[in-house]
C-alpha positions in Angstrom: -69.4 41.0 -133.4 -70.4 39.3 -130.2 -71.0 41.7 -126.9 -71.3 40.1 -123.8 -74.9 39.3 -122.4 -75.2 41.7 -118.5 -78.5 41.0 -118.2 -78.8 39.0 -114.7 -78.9 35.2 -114.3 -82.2 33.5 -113.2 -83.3 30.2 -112.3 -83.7 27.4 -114.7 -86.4 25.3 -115.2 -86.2 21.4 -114.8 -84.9 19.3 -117.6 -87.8 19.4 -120.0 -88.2 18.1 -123.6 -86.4 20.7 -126.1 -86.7 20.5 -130.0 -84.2 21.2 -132.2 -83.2 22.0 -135.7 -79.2 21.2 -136.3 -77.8 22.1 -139.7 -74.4 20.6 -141.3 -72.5 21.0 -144.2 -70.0 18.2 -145.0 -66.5 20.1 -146.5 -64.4 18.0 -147.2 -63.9 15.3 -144.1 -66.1 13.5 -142.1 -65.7 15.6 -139.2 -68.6 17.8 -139.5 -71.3 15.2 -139.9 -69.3 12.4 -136.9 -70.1 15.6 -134.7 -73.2 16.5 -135.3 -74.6 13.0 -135.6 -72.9 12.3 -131.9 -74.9 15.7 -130.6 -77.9 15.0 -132.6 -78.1 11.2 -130.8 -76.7 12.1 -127.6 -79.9 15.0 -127.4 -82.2 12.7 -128.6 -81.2 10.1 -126.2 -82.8 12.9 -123.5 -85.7 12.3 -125.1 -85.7 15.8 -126.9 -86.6 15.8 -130.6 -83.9 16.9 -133.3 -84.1 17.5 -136.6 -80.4 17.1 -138.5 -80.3 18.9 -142.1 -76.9 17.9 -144.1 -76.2 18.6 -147.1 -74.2 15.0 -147.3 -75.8 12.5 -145.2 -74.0 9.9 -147.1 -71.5 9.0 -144.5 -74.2 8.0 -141.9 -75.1 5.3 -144.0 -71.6 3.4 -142.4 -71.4 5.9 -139.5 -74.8 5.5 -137.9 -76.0 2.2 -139.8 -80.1 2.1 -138.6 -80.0 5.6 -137.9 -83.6 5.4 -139.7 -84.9 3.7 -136.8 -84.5 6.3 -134.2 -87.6 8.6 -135.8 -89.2 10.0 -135.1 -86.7 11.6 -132.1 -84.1 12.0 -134.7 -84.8 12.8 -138.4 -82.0 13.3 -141.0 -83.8 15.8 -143.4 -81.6 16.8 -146.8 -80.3 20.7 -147.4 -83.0 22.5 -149.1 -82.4 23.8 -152.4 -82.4 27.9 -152.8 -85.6 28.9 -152.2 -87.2 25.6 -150.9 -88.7 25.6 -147.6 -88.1 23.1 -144.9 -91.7 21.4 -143.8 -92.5 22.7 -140.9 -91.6 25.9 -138.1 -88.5 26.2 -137.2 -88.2 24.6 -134.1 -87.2 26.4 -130.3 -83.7 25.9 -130.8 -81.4 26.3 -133.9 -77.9 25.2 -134.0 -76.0 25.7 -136.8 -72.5 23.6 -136.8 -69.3 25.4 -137.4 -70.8 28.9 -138.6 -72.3 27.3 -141.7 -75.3 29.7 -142.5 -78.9 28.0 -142.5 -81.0 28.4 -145.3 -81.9 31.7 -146.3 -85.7 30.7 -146.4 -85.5 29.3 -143.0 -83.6 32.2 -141.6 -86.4 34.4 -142.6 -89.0 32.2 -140.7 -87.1 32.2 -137.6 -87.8 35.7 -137.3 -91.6 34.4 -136.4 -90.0 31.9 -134.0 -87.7 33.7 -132.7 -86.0 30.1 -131.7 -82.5 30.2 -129.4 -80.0 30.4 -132.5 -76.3 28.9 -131.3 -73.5 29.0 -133.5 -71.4 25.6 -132.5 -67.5 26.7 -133.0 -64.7 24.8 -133.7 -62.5 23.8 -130.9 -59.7 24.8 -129.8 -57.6 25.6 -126.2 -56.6 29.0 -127.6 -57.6 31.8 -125.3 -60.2 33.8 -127.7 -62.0 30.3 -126.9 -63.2 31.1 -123.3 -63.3 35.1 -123.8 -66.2 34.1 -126.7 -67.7 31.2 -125.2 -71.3 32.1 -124.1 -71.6 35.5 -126.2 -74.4 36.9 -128.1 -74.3 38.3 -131.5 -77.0 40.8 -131.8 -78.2 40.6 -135.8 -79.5 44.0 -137.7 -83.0 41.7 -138.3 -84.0 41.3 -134.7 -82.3 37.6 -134.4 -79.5 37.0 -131.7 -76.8 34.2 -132.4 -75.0 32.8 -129.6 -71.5 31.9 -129.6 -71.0 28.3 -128.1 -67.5 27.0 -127.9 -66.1 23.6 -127.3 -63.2 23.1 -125.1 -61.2 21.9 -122.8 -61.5 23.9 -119.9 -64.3 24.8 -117.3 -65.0 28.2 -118.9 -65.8 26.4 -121.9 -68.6 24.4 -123.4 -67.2 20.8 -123.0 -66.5 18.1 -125.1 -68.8 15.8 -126.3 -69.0 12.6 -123.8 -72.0 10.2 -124.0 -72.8 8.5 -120.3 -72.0 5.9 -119.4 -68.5 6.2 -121.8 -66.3 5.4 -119.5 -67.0 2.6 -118.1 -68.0 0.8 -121.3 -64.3 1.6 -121.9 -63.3 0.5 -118.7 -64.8 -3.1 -119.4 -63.7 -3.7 -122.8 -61.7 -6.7 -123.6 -59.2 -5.7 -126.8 -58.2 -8.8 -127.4 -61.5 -10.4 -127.8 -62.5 -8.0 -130.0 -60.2 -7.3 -132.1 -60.1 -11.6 -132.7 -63.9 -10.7 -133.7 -63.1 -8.7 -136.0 -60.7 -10.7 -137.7 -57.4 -8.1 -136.5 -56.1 -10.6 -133.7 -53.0 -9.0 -132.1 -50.0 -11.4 -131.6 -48.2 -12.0 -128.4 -45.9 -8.8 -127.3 -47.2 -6.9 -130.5 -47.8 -3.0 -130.4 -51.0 -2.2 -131.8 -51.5 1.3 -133.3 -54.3 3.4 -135.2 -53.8 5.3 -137.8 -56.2 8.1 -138.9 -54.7 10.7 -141.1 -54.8 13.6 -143.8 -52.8 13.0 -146.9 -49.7 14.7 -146.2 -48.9 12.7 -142.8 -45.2 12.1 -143.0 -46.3 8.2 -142.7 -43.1 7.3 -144.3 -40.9 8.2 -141.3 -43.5 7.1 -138.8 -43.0 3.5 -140.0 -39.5 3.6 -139.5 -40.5 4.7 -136.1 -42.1 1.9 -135.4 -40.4 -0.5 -136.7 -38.4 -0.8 -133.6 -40.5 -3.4 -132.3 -43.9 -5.1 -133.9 -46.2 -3.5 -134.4 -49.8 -4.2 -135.4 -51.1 -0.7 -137.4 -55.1 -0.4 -138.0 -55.2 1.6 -141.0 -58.1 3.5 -141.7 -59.9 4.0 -145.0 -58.6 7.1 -146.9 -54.9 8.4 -146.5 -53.7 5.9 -143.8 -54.9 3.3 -145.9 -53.3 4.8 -148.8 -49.8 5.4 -147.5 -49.6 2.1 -146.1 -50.2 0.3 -149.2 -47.4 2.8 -151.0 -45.2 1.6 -148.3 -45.8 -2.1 -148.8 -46.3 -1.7 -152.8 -42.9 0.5 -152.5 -40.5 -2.4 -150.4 -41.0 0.1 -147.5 -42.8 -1.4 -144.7 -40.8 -2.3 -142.0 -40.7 -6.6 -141.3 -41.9 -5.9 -138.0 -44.8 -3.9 -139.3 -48.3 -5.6 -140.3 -50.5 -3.6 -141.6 -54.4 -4.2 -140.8 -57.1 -2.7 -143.6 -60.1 -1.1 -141.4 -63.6 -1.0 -143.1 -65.6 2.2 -142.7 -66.6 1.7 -139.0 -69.6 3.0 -137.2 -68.9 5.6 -134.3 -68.9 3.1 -131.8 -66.5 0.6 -133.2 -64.3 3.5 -134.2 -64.3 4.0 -130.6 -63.0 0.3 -130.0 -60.3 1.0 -132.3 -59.2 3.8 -129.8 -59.7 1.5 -126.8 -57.9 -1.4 -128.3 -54.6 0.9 -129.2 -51.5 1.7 -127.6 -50.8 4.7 -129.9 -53.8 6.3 -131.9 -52.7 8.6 -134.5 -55.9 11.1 -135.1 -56.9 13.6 -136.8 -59.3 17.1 -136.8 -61.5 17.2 -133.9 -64.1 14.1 -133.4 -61.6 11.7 -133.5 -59.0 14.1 -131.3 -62.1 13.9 -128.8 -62.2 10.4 -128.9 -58.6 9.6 -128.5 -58.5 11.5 -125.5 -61.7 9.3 -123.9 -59.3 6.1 -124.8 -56.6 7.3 -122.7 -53.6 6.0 -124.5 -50.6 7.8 -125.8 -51.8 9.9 -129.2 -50.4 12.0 -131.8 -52.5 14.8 -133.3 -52.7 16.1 -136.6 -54.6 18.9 -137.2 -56.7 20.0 -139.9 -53.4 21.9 -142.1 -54.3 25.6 -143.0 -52.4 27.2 -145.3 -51.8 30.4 -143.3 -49.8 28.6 -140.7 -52.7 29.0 -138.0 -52.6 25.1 -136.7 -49.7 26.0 -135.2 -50.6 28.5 -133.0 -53.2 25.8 -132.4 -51.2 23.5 -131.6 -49.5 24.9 -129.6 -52.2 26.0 -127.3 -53.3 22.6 -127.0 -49.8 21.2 -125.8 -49.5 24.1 -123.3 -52.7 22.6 -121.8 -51.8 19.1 -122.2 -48.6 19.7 -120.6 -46.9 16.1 -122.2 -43.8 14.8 -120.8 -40.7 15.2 -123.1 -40.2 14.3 -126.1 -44.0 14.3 -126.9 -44.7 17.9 -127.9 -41.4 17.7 -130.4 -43.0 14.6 -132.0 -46.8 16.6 -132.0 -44.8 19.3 -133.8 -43.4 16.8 -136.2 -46.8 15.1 -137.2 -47.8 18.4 -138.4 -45.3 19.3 -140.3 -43.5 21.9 -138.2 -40.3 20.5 -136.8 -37.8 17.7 -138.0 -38.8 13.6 -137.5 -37.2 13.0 -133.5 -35.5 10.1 -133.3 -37.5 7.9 -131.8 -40.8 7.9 -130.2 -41.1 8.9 -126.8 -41.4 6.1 -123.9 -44.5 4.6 -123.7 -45.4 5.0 -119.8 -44.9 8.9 -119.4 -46.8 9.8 -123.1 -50.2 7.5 -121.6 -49.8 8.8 -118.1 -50.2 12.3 -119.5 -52.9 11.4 -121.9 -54.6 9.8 -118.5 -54.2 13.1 -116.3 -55.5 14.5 -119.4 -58.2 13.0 -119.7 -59.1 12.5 -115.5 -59.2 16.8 -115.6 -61.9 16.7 -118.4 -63.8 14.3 -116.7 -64.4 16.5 -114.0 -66.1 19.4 -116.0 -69.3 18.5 -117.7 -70.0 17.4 -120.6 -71.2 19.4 -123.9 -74.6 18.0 -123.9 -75.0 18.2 -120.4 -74.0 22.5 -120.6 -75.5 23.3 -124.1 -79.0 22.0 -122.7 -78.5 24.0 -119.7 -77.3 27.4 -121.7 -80.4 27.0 -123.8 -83.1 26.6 -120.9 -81.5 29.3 -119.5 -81.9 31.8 -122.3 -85.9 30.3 -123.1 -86.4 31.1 -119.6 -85.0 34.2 -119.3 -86.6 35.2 -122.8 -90.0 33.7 -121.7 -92.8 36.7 -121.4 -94.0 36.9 -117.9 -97.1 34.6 -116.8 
């Protein structure tokens, strides 16, 4: 269990070079691997060195195309098998992503290394969030684990935010590049995205919009799937055209976002996202089967603090309250996701406070002279 560090604060150093070993294991999305490859790139960027091990590093093959070329700053290494050593020391610091164990093997050379160990978490606005943000985890073998927590508040970790974000978003034209692309919106058409999990109630959400066209960017997987039932079944609305995404890198995944009037996301990279885009959203979280998103939920809408009609209709996308009637007005739901947003840009940044939490503890942790 984690007990809270006493010990005093001290100085830290200047920004210096840091290495790092990041483990991921891909369940069953491509959550885990979007986030890790945005904190693996965004450290390397730095100028520190990182070292990502996945056990499925298929997805950055379409996710970070030329990824390669970034050693050797950034290496993608596979999951060793049981038993199998990684080359190498481990290196000063170890993250592991979302609690997911590193090897055994390695474990038992960190003990030599003695490296800052951090346990990323999952986010969430709950309140157990900031009460075990920043907590150690003392371990029977002489290793400490550190608890560092995501979120959306200042006693918090951050969300993930590369400079410079904003005002790439800020000077995006849509139009132009979603004509690139070969999407081009039509005059007075409502463009929305559409990332979702299988049991989306997409059927009613296209009745939704079919008040007035609508452009809809459907993503590979579900979205995609659901759309084509629609049209395959006589479903899809006349004022509904229905756009086939590719498998998009990170960054035109982020145009997507930027181009949209509604984005429709899901899990946690793509929630992040959304709320850098700064357009009205719906959230569906991942679904768990002891009901537990919905205490989830509902501590992110308590912090969101949406204008009516838009908490009903978050409640609805995830499968907890009846389809409203229509979907709240435009203005107010982007207005929100704007204050929203403007509040997080005033804390810092993951990045920015994990680099600082782990100078601190190498510091503190340093012997004398």
């Amino acid at each position: 269990m984690p007990s809270r560090d006493v010990r005093p604060s001290s100085p830290v150093a200047p920004r210096r070079a840091l290495r790092w070993d990041l483990f991921c294991r891909v369940v069953d999305n491509f959550g885990d691997i979007g986030i890790c490859w945005r904190l693996a790139s965004q450290l390397a960027a730095l100028g520190d060195t990182v070292r990502l091990v996945a056990d499925d590093r298929a997805a950055l093959a379409w996710m970070a195309p030329g990824h390669e070329s970034l050693a050797p700053r950034l290496v993608v290494h596979r999951w060793p098998a049981a038993g199998e050593a990684l080359p190498g020391p481990p290196a000063e610091v170890v993250v592991e992503a979302f609690g997911c164990d590193p090897p055994a093997a390695f474990v038992q050379a960190m003990r030599a290394a003695d490296p800052v160990w951090i346990n990323l978490e999952y986010l969430s606005a709950e309140p157990y969030v900031e009460r075990s943000h920043g907590l150690p985890s003392p371990r029977a073998d002489g290793l400490r684990k550190w608890f560092f927590y995501p979120g959306f508040t200042a006693r918090t970790g951050g969300l993930l935010r590369e400079p410079g974000l904003l005002a790439q978003r800020q000077a995006f034209d849509r139009d132009a590049w979603l004509a690139s692309r070969g999407w081009p919106r039509r005059e007075g058409e409502r463009l929305v995205s559409l990332f979702c999990y299988a049991d989306a109630p997409v059927p009613a959400l296209l009745s939704a919009l079919a008040a007035e066209p609508t452009l809809l960017l459907a993503t590979p997987g579900p979205a995609r799937h659901l759309a084509d039932v629609a049209a395959g079944a006589g479903t899809l609305p006349a004022t509904v055209r229905v756009a086939a995404l590719p498998w998009l890198a990170q960054a035109d995944f982020d145009r997507v976002l930027w181009s949209a009037d509604l984005n429709i996301v899901r899990g946690e990279d793509s929630l992040v996202r959304a709320l850098w885009a700064g357009a009205a959203f719906l959230w569906q979280l991942y679904p768990q089967h002891d009901g537990a998103h919905a205490a989830k939920l509902q501590a992110f809408v308590d912090w969101l603090s949406p204008p009516a009609g838009v908490a009903g209709s978050l409640a609805w996308w995830n499968g907890l309250a009846a389809a409203p009637e229509a979907l709240p007005a435009p203005g107010p739901w982007q207005a929100a996701a704007r204050a929203a947003r403007a509040r997080l840009l005033a804390q810092e940044d993951l990045v920015t406070q994990l680099r600082r939490f782990v100078l601190a503890r190498l510091h503190r942790e340093s012997p004398p002279g």
